[in-house]
C-alpha positions in Angstrom: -30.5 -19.8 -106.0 -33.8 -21.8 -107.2 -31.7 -25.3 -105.8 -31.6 -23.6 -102.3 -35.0 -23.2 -102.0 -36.5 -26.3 -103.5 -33.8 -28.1 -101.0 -34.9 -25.3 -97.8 -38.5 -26.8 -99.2 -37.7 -30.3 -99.1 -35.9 -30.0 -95.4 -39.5 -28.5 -94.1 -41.4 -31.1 -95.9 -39.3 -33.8 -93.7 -39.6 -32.1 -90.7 -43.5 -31.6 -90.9 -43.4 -35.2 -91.3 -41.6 -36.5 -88.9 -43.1 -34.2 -86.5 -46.5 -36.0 -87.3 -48.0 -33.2 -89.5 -49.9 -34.5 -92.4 -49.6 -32.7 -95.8 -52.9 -31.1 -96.4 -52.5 -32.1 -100.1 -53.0 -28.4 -101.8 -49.7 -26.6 -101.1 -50.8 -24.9 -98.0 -50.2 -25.5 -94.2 -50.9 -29.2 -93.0 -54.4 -29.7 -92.2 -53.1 -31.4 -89.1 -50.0 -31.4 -87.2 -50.5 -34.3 -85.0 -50.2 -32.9 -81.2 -52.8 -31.2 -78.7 -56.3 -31.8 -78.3 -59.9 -30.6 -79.0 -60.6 -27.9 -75.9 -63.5 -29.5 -73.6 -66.4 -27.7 -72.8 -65.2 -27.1 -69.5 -62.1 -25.1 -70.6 -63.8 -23.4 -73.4 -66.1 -21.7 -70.3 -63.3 -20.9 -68.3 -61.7 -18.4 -71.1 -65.1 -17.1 -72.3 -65.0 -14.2 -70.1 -66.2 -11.5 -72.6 -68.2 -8.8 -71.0 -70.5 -7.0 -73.9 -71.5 -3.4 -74.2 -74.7 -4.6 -73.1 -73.4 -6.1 -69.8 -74.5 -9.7 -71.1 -71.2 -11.7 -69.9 -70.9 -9.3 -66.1 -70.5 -11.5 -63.1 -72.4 -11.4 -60.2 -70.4 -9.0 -57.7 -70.9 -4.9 -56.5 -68.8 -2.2 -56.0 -68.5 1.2 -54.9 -65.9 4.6 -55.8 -65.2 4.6 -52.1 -64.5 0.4 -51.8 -62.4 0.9 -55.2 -59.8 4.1 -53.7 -57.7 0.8 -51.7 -57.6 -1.3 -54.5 -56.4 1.6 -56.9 -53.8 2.3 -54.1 -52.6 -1.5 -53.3 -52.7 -2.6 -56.8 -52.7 0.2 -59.5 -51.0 3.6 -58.0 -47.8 2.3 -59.0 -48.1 2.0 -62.2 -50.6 4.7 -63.1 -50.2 7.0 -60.4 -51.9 8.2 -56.8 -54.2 9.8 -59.0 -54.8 7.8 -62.4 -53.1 11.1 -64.1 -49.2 10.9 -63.2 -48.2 7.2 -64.7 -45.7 6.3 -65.8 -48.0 4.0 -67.9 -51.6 5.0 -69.4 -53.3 7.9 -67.7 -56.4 6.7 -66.5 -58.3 9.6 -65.5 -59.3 13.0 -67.7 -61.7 14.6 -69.5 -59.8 17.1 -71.7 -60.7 17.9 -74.1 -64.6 18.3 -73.4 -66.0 19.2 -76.8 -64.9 17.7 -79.8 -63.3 14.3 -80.4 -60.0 15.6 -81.9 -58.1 12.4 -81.4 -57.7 11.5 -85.1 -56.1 15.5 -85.8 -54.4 15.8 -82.5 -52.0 12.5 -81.7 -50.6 14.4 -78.2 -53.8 13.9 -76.8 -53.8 12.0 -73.6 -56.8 8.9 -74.9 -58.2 8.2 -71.1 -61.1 6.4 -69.8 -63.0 9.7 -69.5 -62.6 11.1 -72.6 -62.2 8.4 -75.0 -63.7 4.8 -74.3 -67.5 4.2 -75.6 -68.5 1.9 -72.6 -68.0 1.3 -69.2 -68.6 -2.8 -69.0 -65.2 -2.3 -71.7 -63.8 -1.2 -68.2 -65.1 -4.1 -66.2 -63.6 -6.4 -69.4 -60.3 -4.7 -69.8 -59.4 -4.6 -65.9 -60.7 -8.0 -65.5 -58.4 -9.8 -67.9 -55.6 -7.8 -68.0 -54.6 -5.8 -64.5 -52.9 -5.8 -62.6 -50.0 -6.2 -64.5 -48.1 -8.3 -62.7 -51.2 -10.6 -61.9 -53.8 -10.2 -64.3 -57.4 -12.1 -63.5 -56.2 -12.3 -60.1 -59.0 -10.1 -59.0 -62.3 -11.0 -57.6 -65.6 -9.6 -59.2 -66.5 -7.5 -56.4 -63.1 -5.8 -56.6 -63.2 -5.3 -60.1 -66.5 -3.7 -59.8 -65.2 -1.3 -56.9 -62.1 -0.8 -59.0 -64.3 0.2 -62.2 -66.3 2.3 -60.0 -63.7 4.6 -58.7 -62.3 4.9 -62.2 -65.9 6.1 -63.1 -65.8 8.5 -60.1 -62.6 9.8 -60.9 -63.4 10.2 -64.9 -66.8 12.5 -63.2 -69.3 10.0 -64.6 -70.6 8.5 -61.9 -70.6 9.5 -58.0 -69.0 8.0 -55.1 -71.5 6.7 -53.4 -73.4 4.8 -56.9 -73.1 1.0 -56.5 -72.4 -0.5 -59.7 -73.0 -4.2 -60.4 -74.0 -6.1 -63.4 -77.6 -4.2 -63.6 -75.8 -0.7 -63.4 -73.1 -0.9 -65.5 -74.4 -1.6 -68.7 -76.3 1.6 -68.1 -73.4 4.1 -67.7 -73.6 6.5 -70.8 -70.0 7.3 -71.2 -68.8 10.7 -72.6 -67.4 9.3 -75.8 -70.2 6.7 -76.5 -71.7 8.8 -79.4 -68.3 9.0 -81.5 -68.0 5.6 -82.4 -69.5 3.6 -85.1 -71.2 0.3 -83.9 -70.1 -2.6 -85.8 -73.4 -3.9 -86.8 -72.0 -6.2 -89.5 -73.7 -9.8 -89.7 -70.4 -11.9 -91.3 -70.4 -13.1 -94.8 -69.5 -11.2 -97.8 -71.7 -8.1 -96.8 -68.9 -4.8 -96.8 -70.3 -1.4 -95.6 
């Protein structure tokens, strides 16, 4: 058994090889495998599209609930319902329970954006990169923003008529904001 895998060792040894991967000299992973390139500045901005609970990151752009109900319709109803509550994936819209955060005791419970998520620009983030599902980032700012805002409106946090934008947003107090823990860690070896 110990020949097998000193010869399985020695065939990936010749393969990082001649694949132009150079041995990194201590047993590990090669400390270069010989193909790609260093990202340029220019692509590195392109993917740094984080939006922060404190907005820094938002693009310019506006939106309202009422601009946002024909979005939802053209490009989310079918996958989470006329509504936001029917699916068939994540419901989007609910409040229930009200008091309490039972979510660690009670795994049934529907986790939506009105009962559960801590900020709204996580919202503006989320729906940005990732939806529609069949084209993620294929929407522009301004419907993101109008998207976001009927989501708001439907969750009963904001009203149809607020105008939410990268001034706004950041200033949404969500229902569930005060039941999470913010990660003020600095790096390093500091553990809390």
């Amino acid at each position: 058994m110990r020949r097998h895998h000193v010869t399985a060792g020695a065939v990936v040894l010749v393969a990082l090889v001649s694949w132009g991967a150079e041995p990194s000299g201590q047993g590990g992973p090669p400390a270069r495998f010989g193909f790609g390139r260093p990202a340029t500045a220019a692509e590195i901005a392109a993917w740094d599209i984080a939006v922060r609970p404190d907005g820094k990151g938002l693009p310019p752009g506006r939106g309202t609930a009422r601009e946002g109900a024909g979005v939802y319709a053209a490009r989310c109803a079918t996958c989470h319902g006329p509504t936001g509550r029917e699916g068939p994936f994540d419901r989007l819209v609910g409040r229930e329970p009200r008091q309490g955060f039972p979510f660690g005791r009670d795994p049934t419970l529907a986790r939506t954006i009105g009962n559960y998520w801590p900020y709204a620009t996580t919202l503006y983030d989320y729906v940005n990169r990732a939806m529609p599902l069949d084209r993620p980032g294929s929407l522009a700012p301004d419907q993101v923003y109008s998207l976001v805002a009927y989501l708001l409106w439907r969750n009963e946090i904001i009203s149809d008529s607020a105008v939410i934008d990268a001034g706004t947003l950041p200033r949404v107090v969500m229902p569930a904001r005060d039941r999470f823990v913010v990660d003020d860690r600095r790096g390093g070896p500091e553990l809390r």
